[in-house]
C-alpha positions as CSV (number, residue, x, y, z in Angstrom):
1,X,0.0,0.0,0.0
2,X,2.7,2.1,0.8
3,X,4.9,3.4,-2.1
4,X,8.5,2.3,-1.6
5,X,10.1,3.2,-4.6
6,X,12.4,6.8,-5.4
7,X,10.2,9.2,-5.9
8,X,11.6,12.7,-5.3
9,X,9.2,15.4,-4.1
10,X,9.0,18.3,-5.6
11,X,8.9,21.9,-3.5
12,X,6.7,25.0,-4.7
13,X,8.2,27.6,-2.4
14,X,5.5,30.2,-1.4
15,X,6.6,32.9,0.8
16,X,6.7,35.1,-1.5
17,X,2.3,35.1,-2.3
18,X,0.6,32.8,0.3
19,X,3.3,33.0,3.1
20,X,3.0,36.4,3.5
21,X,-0.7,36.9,2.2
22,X,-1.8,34.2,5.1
23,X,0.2,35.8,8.0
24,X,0.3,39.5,7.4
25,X,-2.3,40.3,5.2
26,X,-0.1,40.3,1.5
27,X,1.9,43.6,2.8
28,X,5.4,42.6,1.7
29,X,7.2,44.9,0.0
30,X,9.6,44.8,-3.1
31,X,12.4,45.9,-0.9
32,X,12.6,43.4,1.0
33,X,11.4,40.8,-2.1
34,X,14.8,41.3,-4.4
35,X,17.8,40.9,-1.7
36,X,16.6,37.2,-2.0
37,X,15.5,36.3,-5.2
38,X,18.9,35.6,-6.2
39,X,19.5,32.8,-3.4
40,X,16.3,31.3,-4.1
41,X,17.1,30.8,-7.6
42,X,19.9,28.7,-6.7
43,X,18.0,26.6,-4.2
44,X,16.7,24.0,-6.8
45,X,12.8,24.7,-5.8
46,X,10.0,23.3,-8.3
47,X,8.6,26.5,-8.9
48,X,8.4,29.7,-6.7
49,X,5.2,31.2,-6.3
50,X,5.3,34.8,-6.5
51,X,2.1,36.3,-8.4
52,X,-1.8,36.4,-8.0
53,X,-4.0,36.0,-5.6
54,X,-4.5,39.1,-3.3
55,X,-0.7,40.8,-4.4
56,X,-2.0,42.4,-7.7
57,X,-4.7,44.0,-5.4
58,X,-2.1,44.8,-2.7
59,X,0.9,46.5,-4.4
60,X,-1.8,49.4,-5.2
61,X,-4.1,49.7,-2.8
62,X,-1.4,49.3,0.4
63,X,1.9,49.4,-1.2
64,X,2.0,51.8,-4.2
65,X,4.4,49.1,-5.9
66,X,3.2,48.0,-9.8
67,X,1.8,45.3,-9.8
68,X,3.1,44.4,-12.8
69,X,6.7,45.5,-12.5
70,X,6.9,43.5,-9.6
71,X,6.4,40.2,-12.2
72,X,9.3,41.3,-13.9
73,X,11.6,41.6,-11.7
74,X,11.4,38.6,-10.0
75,X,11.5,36.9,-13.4
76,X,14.9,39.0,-14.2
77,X,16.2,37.8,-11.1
78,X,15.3,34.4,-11.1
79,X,16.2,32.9,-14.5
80,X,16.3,29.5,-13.4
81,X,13.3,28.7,-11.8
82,X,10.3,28.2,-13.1
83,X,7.3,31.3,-11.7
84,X,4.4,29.9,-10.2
85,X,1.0,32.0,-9.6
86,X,-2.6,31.9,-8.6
87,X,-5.0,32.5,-11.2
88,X,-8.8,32.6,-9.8
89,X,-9.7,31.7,-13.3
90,X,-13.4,34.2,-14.4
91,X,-12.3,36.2,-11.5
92,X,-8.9,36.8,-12.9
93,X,-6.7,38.1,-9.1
94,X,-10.3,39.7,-8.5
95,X,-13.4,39.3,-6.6
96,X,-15.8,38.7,-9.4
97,X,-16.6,37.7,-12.8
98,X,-14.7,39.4,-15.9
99,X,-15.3,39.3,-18.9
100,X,-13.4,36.8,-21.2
101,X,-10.9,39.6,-23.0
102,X,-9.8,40.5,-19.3
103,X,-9.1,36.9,-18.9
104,X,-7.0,36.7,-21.7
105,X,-5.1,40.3,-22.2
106,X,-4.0,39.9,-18.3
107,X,-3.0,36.4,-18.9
108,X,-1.2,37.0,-22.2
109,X,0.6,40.0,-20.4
110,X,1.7,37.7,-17.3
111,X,3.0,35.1,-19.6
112,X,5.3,38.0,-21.4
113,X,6.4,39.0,-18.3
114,X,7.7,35.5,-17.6
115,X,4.7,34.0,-15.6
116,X,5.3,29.5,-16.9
117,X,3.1,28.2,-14.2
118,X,-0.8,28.9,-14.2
119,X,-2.6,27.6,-11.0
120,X,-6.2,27.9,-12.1
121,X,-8.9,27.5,-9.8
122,X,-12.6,28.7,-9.3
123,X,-14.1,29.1,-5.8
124,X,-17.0,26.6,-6.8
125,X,-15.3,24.2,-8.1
126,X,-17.5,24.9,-11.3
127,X,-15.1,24.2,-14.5
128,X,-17.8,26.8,-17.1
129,X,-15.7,29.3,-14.7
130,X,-12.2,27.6,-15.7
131,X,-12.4,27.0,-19.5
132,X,-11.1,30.7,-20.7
133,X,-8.1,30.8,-18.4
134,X,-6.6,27.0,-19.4
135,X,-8.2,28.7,-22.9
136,X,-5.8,32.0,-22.5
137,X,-2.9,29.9,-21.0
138,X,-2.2,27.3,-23.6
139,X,-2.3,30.1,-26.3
140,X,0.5,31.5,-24.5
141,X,2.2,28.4,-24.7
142,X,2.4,27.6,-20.2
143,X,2.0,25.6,-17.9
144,X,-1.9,25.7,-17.0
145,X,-2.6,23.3,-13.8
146,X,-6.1,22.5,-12.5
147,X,-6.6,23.0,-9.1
148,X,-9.6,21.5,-6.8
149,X,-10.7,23.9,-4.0
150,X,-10.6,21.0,-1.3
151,X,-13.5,21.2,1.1
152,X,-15.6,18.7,3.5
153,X,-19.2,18.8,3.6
154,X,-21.8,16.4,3.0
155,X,-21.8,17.1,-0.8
156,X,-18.0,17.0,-1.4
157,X,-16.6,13.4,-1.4
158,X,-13.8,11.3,-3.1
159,X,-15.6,10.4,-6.1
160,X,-17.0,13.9,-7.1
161,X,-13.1,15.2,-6.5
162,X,-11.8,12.6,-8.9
163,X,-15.2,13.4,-11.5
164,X,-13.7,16.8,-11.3
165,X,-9.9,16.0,-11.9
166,X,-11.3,14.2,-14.8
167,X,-12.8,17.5,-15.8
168,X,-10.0,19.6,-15.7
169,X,-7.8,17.3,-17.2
170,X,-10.1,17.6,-20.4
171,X,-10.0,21.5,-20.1
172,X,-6.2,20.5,-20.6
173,X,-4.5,20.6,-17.1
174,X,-0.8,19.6,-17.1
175,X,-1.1,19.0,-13.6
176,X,-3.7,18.8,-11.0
177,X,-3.5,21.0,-7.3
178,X,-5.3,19.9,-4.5
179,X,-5.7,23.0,-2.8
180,X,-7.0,22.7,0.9
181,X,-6.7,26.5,1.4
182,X,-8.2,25.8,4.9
183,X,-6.1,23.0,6.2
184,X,-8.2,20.9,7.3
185,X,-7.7,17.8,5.2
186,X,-7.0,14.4,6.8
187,X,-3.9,12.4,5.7
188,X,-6.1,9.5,5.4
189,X,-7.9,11.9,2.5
190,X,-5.5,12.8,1.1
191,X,-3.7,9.4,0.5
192,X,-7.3,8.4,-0.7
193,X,-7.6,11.3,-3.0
194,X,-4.2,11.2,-4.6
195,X,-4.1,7.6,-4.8
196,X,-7.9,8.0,-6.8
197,X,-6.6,10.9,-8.9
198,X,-3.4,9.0,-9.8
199,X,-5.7,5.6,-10.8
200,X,-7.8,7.7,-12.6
201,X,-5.0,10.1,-14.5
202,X,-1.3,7.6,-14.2
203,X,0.3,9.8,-16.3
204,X,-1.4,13.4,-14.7
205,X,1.3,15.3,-11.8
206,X,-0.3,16.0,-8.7
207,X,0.4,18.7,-6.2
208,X,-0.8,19.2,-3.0
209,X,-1.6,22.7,-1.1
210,X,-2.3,22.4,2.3
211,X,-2.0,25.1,5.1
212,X,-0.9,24.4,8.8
213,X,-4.1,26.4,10.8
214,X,-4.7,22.2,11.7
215,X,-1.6,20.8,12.6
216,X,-2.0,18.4,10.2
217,X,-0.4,19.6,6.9
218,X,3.2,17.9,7.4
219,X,1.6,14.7,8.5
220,X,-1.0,15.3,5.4
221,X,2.3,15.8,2.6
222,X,3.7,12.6,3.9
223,X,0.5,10.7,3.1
224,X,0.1,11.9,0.1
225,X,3.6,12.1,-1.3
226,X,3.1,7.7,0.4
227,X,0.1,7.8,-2.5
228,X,2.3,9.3,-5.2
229,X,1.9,13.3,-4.9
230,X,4.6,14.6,-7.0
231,X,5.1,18.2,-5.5
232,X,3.9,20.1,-2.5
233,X,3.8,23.7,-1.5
234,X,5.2,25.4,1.5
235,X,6.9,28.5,3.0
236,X,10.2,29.3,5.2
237,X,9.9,28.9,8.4
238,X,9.1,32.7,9.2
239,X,6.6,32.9,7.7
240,X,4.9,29.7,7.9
241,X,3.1,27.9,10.4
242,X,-0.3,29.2,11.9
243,X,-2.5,30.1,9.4
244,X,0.7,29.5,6.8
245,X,2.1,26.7,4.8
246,X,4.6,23.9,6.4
247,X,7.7,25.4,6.8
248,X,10.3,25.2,3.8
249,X,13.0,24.0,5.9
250,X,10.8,21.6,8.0
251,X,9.4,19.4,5.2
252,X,12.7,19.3,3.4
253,X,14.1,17.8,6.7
254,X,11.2,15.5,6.8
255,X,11.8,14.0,3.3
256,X,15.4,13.5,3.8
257,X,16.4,9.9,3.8
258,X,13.4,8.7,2.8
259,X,12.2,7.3,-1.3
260,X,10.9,10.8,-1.3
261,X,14.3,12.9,-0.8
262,X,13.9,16.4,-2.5
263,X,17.9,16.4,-3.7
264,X,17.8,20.1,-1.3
265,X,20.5,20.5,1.1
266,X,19.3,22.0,4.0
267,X,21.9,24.0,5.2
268,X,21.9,25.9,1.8
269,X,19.0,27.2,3.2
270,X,20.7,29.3,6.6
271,X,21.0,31.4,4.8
272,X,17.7,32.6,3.6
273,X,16.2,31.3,7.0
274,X,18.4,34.0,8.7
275,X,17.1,37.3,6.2
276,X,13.2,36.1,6.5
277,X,13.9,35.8,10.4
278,X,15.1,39.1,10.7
279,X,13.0,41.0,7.7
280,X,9.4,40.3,9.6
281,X,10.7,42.4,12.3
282,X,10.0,44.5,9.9
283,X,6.3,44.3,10.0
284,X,5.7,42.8,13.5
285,X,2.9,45.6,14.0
286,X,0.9,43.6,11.0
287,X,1.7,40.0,12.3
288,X,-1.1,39.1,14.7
289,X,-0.3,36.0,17.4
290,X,-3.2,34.6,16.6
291,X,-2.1,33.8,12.8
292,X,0.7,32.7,13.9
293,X,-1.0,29.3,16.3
294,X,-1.9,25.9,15.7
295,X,-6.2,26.1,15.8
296,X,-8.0,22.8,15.8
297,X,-10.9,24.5,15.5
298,X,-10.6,25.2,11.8
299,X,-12.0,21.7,11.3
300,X,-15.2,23.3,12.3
301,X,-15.1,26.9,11.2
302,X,-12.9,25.6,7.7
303,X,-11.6,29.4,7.5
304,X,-8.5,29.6,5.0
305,X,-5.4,31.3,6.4
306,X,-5.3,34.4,4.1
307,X,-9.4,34.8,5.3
308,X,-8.8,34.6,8.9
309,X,-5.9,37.3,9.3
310,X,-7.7,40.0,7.1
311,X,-11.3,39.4,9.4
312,X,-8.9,39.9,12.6
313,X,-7.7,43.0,11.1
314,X,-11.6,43.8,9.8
315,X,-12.6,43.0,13.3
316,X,-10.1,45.0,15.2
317,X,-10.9,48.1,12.4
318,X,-14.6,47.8,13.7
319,X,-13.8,47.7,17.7
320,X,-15.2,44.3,17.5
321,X,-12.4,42.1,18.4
322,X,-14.0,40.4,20.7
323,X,-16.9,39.2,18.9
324,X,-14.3,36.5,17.0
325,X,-15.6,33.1,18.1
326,X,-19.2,33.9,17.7
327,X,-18.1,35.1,14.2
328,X,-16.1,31.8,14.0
329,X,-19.1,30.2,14.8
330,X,-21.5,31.8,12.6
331,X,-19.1,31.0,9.7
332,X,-20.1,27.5,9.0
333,X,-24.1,28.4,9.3
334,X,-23.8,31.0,6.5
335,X,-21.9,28.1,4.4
336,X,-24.6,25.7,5.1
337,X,-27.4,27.9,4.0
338,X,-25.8,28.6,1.1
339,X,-25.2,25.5,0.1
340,X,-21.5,24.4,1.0
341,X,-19.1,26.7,-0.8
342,X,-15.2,26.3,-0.6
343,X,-13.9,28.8,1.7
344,X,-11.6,30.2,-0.7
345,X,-11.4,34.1,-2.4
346,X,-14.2,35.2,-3.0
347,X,-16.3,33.0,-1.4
348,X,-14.2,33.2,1.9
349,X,-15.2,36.7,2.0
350,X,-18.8,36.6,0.8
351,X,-19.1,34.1,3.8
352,X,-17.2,35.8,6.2
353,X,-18.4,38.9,5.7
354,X,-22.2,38.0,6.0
355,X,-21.3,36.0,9.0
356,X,-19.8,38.9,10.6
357,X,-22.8,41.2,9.5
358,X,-25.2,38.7,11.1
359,X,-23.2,38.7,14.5
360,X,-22.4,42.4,14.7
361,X,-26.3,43.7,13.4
362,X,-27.8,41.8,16.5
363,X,-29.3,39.2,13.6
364,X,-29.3,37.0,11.0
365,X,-29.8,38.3,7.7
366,X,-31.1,41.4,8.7
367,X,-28.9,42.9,6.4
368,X,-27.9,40.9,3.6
369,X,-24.8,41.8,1.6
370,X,-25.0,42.6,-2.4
371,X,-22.2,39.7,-2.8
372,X,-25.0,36.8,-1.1
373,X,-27.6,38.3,-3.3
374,X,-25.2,37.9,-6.7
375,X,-24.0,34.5,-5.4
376,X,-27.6,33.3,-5.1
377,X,-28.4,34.5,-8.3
378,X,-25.6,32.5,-10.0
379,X,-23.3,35.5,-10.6
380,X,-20.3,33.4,-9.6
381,X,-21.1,30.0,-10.6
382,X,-23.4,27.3,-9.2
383,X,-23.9,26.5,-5.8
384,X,-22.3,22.9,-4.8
385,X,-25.1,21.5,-2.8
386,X,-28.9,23.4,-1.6
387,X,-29.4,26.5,-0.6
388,X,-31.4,27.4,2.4
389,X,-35.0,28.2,0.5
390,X,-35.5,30.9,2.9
391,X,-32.6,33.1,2.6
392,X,-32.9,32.9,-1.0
393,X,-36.3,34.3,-0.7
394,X,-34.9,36.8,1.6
395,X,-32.4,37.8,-0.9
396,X,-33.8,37.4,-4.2
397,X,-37.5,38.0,-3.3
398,X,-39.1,35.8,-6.5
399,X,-36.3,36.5,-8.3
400,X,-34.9,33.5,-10.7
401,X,-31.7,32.7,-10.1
402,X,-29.1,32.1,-13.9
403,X,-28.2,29.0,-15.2
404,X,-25.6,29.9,-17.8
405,X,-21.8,30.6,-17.2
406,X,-21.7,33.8,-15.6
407,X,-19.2,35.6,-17.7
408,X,-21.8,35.3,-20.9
409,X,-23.5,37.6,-19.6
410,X,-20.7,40.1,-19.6
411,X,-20.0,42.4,-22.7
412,X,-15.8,43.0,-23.5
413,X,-14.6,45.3,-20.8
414,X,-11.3,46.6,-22.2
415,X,-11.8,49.0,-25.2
416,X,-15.2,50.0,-23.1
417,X,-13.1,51.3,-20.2
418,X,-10.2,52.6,-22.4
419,X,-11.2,56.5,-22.3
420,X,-12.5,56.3,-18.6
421,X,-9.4,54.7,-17.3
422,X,-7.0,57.1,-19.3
423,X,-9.3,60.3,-18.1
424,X,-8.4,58.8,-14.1
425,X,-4.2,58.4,-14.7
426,X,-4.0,55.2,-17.0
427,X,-1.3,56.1,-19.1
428,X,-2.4,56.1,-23.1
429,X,-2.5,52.8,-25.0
430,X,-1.0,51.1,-22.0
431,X,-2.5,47.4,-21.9
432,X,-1.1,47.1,-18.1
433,X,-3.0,50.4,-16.7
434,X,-6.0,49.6,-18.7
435,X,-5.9,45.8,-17.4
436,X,-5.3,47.2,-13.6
437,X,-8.4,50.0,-13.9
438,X,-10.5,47.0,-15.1
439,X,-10.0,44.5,-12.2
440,X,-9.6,47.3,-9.7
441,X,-11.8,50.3,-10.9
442,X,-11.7,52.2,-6.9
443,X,-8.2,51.4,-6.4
444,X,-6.1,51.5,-9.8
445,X,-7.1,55.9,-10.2
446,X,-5.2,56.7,-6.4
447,X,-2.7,54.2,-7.6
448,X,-2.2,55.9,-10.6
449,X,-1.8,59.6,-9.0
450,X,0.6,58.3,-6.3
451,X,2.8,56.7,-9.3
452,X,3.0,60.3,-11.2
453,X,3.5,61.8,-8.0
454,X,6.5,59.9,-7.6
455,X,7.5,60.1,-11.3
456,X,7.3,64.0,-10.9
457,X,9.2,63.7,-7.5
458,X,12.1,61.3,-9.6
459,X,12.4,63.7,-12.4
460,X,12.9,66.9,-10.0
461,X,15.5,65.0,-8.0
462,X,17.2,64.2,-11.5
463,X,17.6,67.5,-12.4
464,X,18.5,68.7,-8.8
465,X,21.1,66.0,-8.8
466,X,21.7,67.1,-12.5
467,X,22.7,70.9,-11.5
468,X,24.5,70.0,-8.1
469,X,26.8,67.7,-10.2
470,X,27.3,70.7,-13.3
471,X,28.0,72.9,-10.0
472,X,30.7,70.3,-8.6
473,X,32.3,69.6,-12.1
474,X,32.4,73.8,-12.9
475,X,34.4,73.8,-8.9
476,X,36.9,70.9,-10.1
477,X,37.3,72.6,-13.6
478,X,37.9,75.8,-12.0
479,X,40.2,74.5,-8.8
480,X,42.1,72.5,-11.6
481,X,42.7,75.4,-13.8
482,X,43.7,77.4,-11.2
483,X,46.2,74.5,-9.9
484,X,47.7,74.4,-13.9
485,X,48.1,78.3,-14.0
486,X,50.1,78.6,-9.9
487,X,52.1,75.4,-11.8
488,X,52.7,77.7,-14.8
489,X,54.0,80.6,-13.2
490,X,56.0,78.7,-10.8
491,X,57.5,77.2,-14.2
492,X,58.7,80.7,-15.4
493,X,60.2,81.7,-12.4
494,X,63.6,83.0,-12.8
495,X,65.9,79.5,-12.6
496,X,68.8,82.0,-11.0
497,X,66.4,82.7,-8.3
498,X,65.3,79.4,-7.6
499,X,69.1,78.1,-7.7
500,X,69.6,80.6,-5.2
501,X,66.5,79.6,-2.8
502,X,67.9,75.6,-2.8
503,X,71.2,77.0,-1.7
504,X,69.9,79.2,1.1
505,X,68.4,75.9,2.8
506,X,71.3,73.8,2.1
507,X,70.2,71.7,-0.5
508,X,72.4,72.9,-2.9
């Protein structure tokens, strides 16, 4: 039962998306980014994951950074390894459905700027949501993996997981991600799941995702990698853990010795262990404790990592920090009633944030968010199991929910929002800016004004720097010619005179 043959394991290094997205809320900066790209080039990871997910949303709304330019300069600085990112396939690194040319400009864009892997996944697990990304990504030639959003409920079991792998190896996955974004999957599932996938698809990779909110992720890899997993994610030691992946260094360790030896010396990585040790000080005031603990109760709740630190911080925002475990608690209600959804972006947060409504308005679904009315219409995709029949009458009131793929219902964006997103700071016929006002209409304009701001501010400091160096080189000119013409006239001195000056002090 147990595999006992060689069969390295692969490692997706994460800590630069999910480690730092799941444990301080996707704030780290480029600065402290490029000192180690370099080093992890060298490592010999599988991939590095470095793009999607919340970042794109993040460098402009909380770090002025481009999203964009941030691709490529990991990619110049990491030659070797392949680039790895989160794609939320219709939703693009958004929180709802796009239409298809948004799809494919930003992924034809991320491929040029040296994107090669493409993990594509749709909250619902429904594949009408997939098809334009793997679409847009094997135009461009890359990598395009299918991943599951792993949940437990009483309508997600073994068989309907594999149905689906089945799926999104027809949409043309190269490889298949389980992604258990909450951690919260068993290494008894897991072994069954890989080993049903792999009987199913022999030839089809498989990579596991699993976060450490549980305890059980290291435990979980081992089962799987037992049932012939070929990769699995994780993130140094820093920032890992908690609401995190396993830690880099840990799960190397752990594989060591064994048929699934990753070929990585661990003491290549002190190195790097020592910089992301001492670079979270850094951002220590972002880091909550709680993130940073094992919680069993996630089994119950099912909250993903990167969900759980942001409604902390939403929490704390509101004064209402101490209203978390009956907001923990609320969590899985809301899910039930609407019908078992994976907790993952943007379901996590249509979820959380109704549960949190329904604990802090004193009621349940006294207010009912705009994001529970468009998912019970079928704005993101279809439901996995039943939806309570009386909050969808609360929220739709008669209304008849869709039963096409969302996105058909969406006209082309781009050329639409071409002149709007130019008159707000897009710069002309710039396919990034336009892409960026698109996914982010509220955020991209003040990101925008801050970047000419600081283009303005770069350009005055040239010319300031500009003038202070003419300044210095008119000094040395002048000092110099003034050095040549006392050397001149010392030169035509009378040689009589000079003769006489030597003999006066003896040296004559």
């Amino acid at each position: 039962m147990i595999q006992q043959t060689k069969h390295p394991i692969g490692i997706t290094d994460v800590t630069l998306r999910d480690g730092h997205q799941s444990l301080m809320a996707t704030r780290l900066r480029m600065e402290h980014i490029i000192p180690v790209l370099e080093k992890m080039d060298k490592v010999g990871f599988h991939s590095l994951e470095v793009w999607g997910g919340a970042t794109f949303d993040s460098c402009m709304r909380f770090l002025d950074e481009d999203p964009w330019e941030r691709l490529r300069i990991i990619r110049k600085h990491c030659p070797n390894t392949k680039l790895q990112m989160l794609l939320r396939g219709q939703n693009v690194v958004g929180y709802r459905n796009y239409a298809d040319d948004v799809v494919d400009a930003f992924v034809e864009k991320g491929s040029e700027y040296g994107m090669d892997i493409w993990r594509i996944f749709d909250a619902l697990n429904d594949t009408r949501n997939m098809r334009r990304s793997f679409l847009a990504v094997k135009k461009a030639g890359k990598h395009a993996q299918g991943a599951i959003s792993y949940t437990t409920s009483p309508v997600h079991t073994i068989e309907k997981f594999t149905a689906l792998a089945r799926e999104l190896a027809d949409l043309g996955s190269d490889s298949i991600c389980i992604k258990d974004m909450a951690g919260q999957i068993f290494p008894r599932d897991v072994f069954d799941l890989v080993k049903a996938i792999k009987d199913a698809l022999p030839d089809m990779p498989v990579q596991i995702h699993s976060h450490s909110f549980s305890g059980m992720a290291p435990v979980a890899y081992y089962a799987a990698a037992e049932a012939g997993a070929d990769v699995v994610d994780c993130s140094f030691s820093a920032l890992g853990w908690g609401t995190s992946l396993p830690p880099t260094e840990s799960i190397i360790g752990a594989f060591k010795g064994t048929p699934f030896d990753t070929g990585i010396d661990i003491a290549s990585l002190q190195e790097l262990t020592d910089y992301f040790d001492n670079m979270i000080l850094e951002y220590k005031d972002i880091i909550q404790a709680k993130s940073l603990r094992i919680d069993p109760r996630i089994l119950m709740h099912q909250i993903p990592g990167g969900m759980f630190s942001n409604m902390l911080s939403q929490l704390k925002e509101m004064g209402a920090s101490d209203k978390l475990d009956e907001v923990l608690k609320e969590v899985p209600r809301v899910r039930e009633d609407l019908g078992y959804p994976p907790l993952v972006t943007p379901t996590s947060q249509i979820v959380g944030t109704q549960a949190t409504m329904n604990v802090i308005m004193g009621g349940r679904y006294k207010n009912i968010i705009k994001e529970v009315v468009n998912y019970l219409k079928g704005m993101y995709g279809r439901p996995p199991g039943e939806v309570n029949p009386e909050v969808l009458e609360l929220a739709l009131k008669g209304e008849k929910p869709i039963d096409c793929r969302p996105a058909d219902l969406i006209e082309p964006e781009l050329e639409k929002n071409r002149a709007e997103a130019e008159a707000k700071g897009a710069r002309p016929d710039d396919m990034d800016d336009l892409i960026a006002y698109t996914l982010f209409p509220q955020v991209a304009p003040d990101f925008f004004k801050k970047r000419e701001q600081k283009s303005k501010e770069a350009e005055h400091a040239q010319v300031v720097a500009a003038a202070v160096g003419a300044y210095q080189n008119a000094l040395r000119k002048s000092a110099a010619r003034r050095a040549a013409n006392g050397a001149a006239a010392a030169a035509a001195a009378s040689p009589w005179a000079t003769a006489g000056r030597m003999q006066n002090m003896g040296m004559a």
